[in-house]
C-alpha positions in Angstrom: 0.0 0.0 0.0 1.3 3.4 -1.4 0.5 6.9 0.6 0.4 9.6 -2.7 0.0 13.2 -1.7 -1.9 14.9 -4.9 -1.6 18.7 -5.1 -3.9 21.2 -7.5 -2.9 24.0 -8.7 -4.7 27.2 -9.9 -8.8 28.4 -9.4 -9.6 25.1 -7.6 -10.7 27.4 -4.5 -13.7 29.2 -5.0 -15.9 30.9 -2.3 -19.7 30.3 -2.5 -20.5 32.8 -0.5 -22.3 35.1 -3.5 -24.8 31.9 -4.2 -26.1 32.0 -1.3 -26.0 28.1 0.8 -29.0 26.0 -0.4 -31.1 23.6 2.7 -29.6 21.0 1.2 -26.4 22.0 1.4 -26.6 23.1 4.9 -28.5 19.9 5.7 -25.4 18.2 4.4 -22.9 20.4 6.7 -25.0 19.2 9.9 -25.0 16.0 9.4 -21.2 16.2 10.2 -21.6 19.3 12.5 -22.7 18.4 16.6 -24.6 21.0 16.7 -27.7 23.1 14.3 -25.3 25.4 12.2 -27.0 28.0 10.5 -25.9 29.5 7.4 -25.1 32.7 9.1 -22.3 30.9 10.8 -21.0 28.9 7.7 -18.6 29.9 5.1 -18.3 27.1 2.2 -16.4 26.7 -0.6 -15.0 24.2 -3.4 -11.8 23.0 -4.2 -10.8 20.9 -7.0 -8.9 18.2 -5.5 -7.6 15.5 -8.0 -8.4 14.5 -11.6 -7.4 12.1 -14.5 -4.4 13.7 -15.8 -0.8 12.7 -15.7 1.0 14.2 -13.4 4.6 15.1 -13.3 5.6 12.2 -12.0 3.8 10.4 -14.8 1.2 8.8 -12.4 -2.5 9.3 -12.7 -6.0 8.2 -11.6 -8.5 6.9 -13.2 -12.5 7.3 -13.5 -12.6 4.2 -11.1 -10.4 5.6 -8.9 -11.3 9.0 -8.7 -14.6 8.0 -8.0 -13.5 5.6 -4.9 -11.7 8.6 -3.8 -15.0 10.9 -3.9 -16.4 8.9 -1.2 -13.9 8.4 0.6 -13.0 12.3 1.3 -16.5 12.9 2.7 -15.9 14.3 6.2 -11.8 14.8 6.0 -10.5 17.8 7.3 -8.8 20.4 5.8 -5.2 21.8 7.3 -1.9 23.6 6.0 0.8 21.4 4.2 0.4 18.4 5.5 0.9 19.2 9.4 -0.9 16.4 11.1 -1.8 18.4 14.0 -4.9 19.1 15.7 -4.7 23.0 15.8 -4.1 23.1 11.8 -7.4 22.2 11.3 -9.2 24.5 9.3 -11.9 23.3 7.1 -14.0 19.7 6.4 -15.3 18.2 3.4 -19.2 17.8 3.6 -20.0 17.3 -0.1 -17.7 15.7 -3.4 -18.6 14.7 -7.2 -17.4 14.2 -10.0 -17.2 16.8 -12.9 -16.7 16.2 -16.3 -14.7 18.6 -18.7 -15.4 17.9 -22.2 -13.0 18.4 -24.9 -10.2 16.7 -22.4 -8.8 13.4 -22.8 -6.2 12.0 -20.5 -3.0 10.1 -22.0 -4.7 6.8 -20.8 -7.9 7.4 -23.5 -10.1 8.5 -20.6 -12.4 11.8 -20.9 -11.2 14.7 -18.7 -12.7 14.5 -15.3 -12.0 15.7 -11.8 -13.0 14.9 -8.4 -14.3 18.3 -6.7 -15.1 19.0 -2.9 -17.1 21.2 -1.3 -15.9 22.4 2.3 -17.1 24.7 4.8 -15.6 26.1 8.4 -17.0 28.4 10.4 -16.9 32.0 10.8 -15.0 33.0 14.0 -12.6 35.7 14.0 -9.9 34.0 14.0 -11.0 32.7 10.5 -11.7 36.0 9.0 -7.9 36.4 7.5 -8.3 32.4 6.0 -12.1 33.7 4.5 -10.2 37.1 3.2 -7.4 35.1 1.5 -10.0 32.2 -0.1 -12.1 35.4 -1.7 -9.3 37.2 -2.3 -7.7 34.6 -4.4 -4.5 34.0 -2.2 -4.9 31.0 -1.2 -6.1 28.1 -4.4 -3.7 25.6 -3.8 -4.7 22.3 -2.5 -3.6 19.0 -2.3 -4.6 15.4 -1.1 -3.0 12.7 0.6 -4.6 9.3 0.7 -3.4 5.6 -0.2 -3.6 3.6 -2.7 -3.4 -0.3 -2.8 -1.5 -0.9 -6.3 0.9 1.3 -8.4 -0.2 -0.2 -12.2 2.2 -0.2 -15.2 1.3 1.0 -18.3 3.5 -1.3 -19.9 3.0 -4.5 -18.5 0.0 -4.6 -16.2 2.3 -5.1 -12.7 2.8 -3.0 -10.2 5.7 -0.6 -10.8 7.4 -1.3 -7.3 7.7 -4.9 -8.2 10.7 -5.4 -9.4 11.0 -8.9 -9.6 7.7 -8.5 -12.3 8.1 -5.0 -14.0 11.3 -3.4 -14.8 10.4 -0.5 -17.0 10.9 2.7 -15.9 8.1 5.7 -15.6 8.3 8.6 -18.7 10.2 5.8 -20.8 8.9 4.9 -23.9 8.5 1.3 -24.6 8.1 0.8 -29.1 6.0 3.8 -28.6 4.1 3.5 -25.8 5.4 5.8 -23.0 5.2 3.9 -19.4 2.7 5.7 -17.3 1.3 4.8 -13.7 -2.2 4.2 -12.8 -2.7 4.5 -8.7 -5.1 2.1 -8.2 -7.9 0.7 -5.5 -7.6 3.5 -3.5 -8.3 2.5 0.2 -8.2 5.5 2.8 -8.4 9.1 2.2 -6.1 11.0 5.0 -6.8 14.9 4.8 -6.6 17.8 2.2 -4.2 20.6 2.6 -3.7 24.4 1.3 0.1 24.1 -0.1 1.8 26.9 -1.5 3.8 25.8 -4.8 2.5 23.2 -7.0 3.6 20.6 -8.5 1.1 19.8 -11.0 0.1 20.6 -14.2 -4.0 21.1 -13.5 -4.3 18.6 -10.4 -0.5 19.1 -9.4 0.9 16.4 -7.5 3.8 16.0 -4.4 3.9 12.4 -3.4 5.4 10.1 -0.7 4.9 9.5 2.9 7.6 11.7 3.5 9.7 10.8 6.8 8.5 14.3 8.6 5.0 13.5 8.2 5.2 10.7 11.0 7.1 13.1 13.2 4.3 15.4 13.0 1.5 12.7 13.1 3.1 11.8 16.8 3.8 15.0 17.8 0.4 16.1 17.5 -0.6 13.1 19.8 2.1 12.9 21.8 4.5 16.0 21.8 7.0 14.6 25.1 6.6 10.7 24.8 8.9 8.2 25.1 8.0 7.2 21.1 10.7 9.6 20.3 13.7 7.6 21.0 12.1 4.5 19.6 11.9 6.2 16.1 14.7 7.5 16.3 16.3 3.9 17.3 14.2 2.2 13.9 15.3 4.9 11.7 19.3 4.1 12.6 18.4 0.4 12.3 16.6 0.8 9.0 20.0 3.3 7.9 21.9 0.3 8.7 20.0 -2.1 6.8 20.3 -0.4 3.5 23.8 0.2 3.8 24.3 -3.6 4.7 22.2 -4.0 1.5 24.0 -1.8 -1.0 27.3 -3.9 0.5 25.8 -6.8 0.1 24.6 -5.9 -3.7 28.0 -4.6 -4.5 30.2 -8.1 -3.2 27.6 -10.2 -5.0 28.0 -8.1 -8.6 31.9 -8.1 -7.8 32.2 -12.3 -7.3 29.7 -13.0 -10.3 31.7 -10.9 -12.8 34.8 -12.8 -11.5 33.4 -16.3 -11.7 31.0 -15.6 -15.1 32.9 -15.1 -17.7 31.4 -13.0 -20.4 28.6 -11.4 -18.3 28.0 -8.3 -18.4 28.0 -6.0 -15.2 24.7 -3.8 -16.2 22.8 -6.8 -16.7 24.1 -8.9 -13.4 23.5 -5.5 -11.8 19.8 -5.1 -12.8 19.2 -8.4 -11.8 20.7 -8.0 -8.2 18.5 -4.7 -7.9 15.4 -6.6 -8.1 16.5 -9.6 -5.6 15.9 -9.6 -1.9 18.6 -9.9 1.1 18.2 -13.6 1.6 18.1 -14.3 -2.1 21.2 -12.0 -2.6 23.2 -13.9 0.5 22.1 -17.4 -0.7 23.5 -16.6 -4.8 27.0 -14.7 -3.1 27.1 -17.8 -0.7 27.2 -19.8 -4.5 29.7 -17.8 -5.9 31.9 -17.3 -3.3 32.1 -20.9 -3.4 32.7 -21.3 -7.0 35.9 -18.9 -6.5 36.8 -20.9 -3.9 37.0 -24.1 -6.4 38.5 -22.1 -9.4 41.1 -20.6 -6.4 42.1 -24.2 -5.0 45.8 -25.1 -5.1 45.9 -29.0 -6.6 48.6 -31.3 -4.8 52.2 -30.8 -7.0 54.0 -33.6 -5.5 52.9 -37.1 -4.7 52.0 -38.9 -1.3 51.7 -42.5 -0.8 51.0 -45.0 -2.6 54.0 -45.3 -4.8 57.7 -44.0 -5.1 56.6 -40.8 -7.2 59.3 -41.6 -9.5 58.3 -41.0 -12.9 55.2 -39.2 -11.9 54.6 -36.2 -13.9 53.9 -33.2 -12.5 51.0 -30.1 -13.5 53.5 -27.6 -14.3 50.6 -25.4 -14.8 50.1 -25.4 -11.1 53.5 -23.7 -10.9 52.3 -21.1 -13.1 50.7 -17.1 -12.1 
């Protein structure tokens, strides 16, 4: 499973606020709220949170997906990039659909669509400056985080981060046909975030479950517990695995070029890329012993069994 962070960039925001808010909307805002809002108390708006179109990193949703996502993001709060703390929370989805743009179609043959939101906070004072900036066009940005179950190859149908199936590479073009991601079966939705540069195109995109986010996750629960040292104690221990790893990788390509004569290093290297640590330790075990057997001295004199007289000796065994 994949955490993707989606960023949007230009008018997604817009404020609703010269419409008027419909019963039904407000009807939809309570059924989240504790309380009886009124419209008087309510400011709503609509972002555009994620569509169809390749991104930057040449990944993409589909229809399907986009559509999984919309319900999904119902009720997720709104905060400021990604800071997974309480007292960045600023607005809530109530309301998402789907909106098509016709005379789009996305490098997968789909037509243009995008999955839109519709938000609302309340109006306190200390939200007055956010409200200012939404009408005022400052702030448009948004972006998504949310996870996905599969990472799907354009190429050959497998998931990209399984090496040991796919090997192409994303933005490469394969007889013609550029390898694209599709992000697939998405299965949780997180939160939505005003960002301040984009990254995508129309429904820009920053992804990764970036090491900070966790930090801030825990902090936000926890600021002074005792998780801290044990963090920091799995991120030294996961340092030190992938420098064993690399080592590991390195030996193995070094004692299969010695012992296979003819092969060539990129290739054994792609290979090794794609192998695990126990498969990499059992196939340097096997080579390691095969330079052990091309290494071994032969005996250059005889014992036993006879007077040696006579008995020619490997003179190649003499030889460097």
């Amino acid at each position: 499973m994949k955490t993707v962070t989606k960023q949007a960039q230009g008018q997604q925001v817009q404020g609703m606020e010269a419409a008027g808010l419909p019963e039904q909307e407000l009807a939809a805002i309570n059924r989240l709220s504790r309380g009886n809002l009124s419209g008087e108390e309510v400011y709503t708006f609509g972002v555009r949170l994620c569509d169809n179109q390749t991104d930057r990193d040449e990944e993409y949703f589909d229809r399907r997906g986009l559509e999984k996502l919309a319900e999904l993001f119902v009720g997720k709060t709104g905060i400021f990039d990604h800071s997974w703390s309480a007292k960045d929370q600023t607005a809530r989805l109530y309301r998402t659909e789907i909106v098509e743009e016709p005379g789009m179609m996305s490098e997968a043959g789909e037509p243009g669509c995008y999955l839109k939101g519709y938000a609302y906070m309340l109006r306190t004072p200390e939200n007055a400056g956010l409200i200012a900036e939404i009408e005022g066009g400052i702030k448009k940005e948004v972006s998504v985080s949310c996870a996905v179950r599969r990472s799907v190859c354009s190429i050959c149908g497998n998931d990209i981060h399984d090496r040991g199936l796919c090997s192409h590479e994303k933005g490469r073009e394969y007889e013609g046909r550029r390898c694209i991601v599709r992000l697939e079966e998405p299965v949780d939705a997180f939160e939505w975030s005003f960002v301040a540069v984009p990254a995508q195109r129309l429904a820009g995109v920053v992804k990764g479950y970036r090491p900070g986010d966790l930090w801030q996750a825990l902090k936000g629960v926890d600021p002074e517990g005792d998780w801290q040292e044990a963090l920091k104690c799995l991120e030294q221990q996961a340092a030190a695995g992938r420098h064993y790893l690399e080592r590991l990788r390195r030996e193995t390509l070094r004692l299969g070029l010695m012992v296979q004569e003819g092969l060539d290093g990129g290739t054994l290297g792609s290979i090794l890329e794609k192998l695990e640590v126990k498969e990499l330790e059992a196939l340097q075990e096997s080579y390691q012993k095969r330079m052990e057997q091309r290494l071994a001295m032969p005996v250059q004199l005889p014992y036993g069994g006879g007077d040696g007289e006579g008995a020619p000796l490997d003179e190649a065994a003499f030889q460097i």
